[in-house]
Structure formats: structure tokens, C-alpha cells
FIKOLZA-1660 file (N, C-alpha, C; in steps of 0.1 Angstrom, whole numbers, plus 5000, padded with zeros to 4 digits):
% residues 66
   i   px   py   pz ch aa at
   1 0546 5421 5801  A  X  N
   1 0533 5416 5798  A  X CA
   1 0533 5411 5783  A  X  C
   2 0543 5415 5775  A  X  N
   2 0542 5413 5760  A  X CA
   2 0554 5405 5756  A  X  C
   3 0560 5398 5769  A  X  N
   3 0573 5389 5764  A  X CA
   3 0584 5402 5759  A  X  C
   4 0585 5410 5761  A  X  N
   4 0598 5422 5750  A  X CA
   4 0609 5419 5758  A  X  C
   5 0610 5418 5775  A  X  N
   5 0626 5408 5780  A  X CA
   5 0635 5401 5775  A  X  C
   6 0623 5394 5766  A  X  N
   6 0635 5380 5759  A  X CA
   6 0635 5380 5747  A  X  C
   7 0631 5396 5738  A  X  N
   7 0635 5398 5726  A  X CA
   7 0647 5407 5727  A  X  C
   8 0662 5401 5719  A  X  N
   8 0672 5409 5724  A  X CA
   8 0671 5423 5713  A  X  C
   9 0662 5424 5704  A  X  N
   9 0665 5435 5697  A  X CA
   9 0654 5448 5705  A  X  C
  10 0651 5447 5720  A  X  N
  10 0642 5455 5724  A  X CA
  10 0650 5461 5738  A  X  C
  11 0659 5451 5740  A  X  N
  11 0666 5453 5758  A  X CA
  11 0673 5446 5757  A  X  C
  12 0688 5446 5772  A  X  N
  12 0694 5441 5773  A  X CA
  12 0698 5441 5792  A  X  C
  13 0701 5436 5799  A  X  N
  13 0702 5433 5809  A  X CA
  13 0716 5433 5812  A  X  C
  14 0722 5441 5820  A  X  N
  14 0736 5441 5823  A  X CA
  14 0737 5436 5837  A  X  C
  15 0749 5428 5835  A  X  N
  15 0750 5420 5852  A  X CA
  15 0747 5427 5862  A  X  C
  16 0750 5440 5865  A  X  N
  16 0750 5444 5880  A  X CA
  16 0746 5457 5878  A  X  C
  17 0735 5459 5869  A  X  N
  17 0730 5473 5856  A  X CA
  17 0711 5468 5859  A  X  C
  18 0709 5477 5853  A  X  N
  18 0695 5478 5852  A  X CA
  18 0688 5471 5837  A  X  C
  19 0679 5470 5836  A  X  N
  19 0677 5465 5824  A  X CA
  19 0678 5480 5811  A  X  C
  20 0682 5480 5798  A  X  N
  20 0684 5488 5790  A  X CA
  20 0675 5488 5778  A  X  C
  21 0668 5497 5777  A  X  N
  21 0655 5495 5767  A  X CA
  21 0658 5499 5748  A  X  C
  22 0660 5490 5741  A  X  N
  22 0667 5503 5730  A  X CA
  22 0653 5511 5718  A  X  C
  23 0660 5517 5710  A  X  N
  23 0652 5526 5706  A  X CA
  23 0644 5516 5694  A  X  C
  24 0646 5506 5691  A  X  N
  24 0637 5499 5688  A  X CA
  24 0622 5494 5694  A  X  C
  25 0625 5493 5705  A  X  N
  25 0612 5490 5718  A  X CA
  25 0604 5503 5715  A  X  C
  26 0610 5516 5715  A  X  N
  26 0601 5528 5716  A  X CA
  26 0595 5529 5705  A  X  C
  27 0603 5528 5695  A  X  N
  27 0595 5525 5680  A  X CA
  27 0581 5512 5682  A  X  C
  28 0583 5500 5687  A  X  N
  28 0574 5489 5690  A  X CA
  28 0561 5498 5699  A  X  C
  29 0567 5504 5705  A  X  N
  29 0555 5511 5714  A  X CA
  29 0544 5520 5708  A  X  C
  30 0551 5527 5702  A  X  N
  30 0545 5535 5693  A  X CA
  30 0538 5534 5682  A  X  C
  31 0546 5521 5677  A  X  N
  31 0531 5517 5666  A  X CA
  31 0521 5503 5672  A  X  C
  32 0525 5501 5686  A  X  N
  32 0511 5496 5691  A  X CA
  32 0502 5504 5696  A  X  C
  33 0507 5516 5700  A  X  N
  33 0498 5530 5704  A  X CA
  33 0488 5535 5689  A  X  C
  34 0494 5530 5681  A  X  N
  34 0487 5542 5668  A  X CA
  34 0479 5530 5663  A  X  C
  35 0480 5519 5669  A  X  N
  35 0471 5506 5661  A  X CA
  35 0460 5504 5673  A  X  C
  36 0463 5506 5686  A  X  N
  36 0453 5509 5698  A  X CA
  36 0452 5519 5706  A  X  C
  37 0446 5525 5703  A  X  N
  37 0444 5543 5713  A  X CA
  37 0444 5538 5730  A  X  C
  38 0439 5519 5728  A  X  N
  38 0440 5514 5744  A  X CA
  38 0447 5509 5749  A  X  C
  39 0459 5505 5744  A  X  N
  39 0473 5500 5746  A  X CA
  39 0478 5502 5757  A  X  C
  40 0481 5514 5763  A  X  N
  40 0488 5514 5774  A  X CA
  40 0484 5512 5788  A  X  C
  41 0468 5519 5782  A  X  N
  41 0460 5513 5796  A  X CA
  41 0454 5501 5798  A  X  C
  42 0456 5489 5782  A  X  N
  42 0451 5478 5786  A  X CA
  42 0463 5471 5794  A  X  C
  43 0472 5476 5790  A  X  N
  43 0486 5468 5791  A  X CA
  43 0487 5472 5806  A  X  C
  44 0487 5479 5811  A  X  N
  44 0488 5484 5824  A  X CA
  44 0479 5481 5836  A  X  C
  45 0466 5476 5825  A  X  N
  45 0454 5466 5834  A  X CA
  45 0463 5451 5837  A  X  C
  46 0464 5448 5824  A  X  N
  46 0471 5432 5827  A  X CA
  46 0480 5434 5834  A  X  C
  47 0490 5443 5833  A  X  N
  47 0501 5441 5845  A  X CA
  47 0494 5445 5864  A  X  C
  48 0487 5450 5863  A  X  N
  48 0480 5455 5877  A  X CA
  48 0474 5438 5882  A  X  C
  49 0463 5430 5873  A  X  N
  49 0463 5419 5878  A  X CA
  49 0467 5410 5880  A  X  C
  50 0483 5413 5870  A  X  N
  50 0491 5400 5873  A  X CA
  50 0498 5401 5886  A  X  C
  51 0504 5418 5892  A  X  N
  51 0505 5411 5905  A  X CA
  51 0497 5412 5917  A  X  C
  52 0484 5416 5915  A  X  N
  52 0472 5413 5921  A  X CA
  52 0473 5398 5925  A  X  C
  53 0470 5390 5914  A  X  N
  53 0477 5376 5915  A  X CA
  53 0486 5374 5922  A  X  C
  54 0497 5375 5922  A  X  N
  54 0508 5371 5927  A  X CA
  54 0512 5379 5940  A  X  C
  55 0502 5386 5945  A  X  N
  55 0502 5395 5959  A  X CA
  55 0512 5402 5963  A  X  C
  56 0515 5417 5953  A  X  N
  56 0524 5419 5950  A  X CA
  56 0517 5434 5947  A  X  C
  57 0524 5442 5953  A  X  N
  57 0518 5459 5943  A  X CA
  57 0514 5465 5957  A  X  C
  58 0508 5481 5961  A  X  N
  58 0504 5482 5976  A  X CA
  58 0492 5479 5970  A  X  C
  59 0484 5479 5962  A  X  N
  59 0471 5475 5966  A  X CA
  59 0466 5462 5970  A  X  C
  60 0480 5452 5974  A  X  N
  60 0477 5442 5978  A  X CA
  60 0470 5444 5993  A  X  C
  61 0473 5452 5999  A  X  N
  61 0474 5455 6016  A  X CA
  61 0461 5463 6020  A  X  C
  62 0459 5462 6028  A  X  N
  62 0446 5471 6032  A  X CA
  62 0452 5479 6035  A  X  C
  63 0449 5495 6036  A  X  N
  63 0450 5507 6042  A  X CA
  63 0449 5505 6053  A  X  C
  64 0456 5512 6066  A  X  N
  64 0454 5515 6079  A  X CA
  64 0447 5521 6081  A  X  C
  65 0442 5524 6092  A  X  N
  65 0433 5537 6093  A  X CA
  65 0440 5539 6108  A  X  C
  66 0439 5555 6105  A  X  N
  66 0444 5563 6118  A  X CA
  66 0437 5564 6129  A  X  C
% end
């Protein structure tokens, strides 16, 4: 949501690895936490609509009913 993928001082991506977060990123997190008490839940709104958008997530799907 904040572009941090394609900052290399935050992660790194290994060919056939998972992506790797460094302790820089946790430091970045934590002083956008202490500058917004709403940070994680705004950030977690935008990512919920983005794949809302993109029809993506289970809330895309209707529930079944038994």
C-alpha cells in the first residue's frame, strides 16, 4: 500500500524465497504508528479495498448457506 517493495533498504526478494523484510521497515512502521494511532487500520482499510477492487480476498464471494 505504501510502495516499501521497491524500497531496497526495507526488503528484498529472493528468487525462489519469500520476500524478506529488514529491520529498517520495522523501525518505518513504528514511527508511522507513533505519528498515527490509525495507521494500521487505515492501511489495512486501503489494502482490504484494493482487492475488493480487484476481486480478490474471500470477501469477494458470497457465503453459502447450508
Amino acid at each position: 500500500m505504501h510502495g516499501i517493495d521497491t524500497e531496497e533498504a526495507f526488503s528484498h526478494f529472493f528468487g525462489f524465497g519469500v520476500r524478506r523484510y529488514s529491520k529498517a521497515f520495522a523501525a518505518w512502521i513504528v514511527e508511522k504508528r507513533k505519528a498515527d494511532n490509525q495507521f494500521l487500520t487505515k492501511t489495512r482499510a486501503q489494502y482490504k479495498a484494493l482487492q475488493q477492487k480487484q476481486g480478490k480476498g474471500p470477501w469477494t464471494t458470497a457465503k453459502k448457506k447450508k
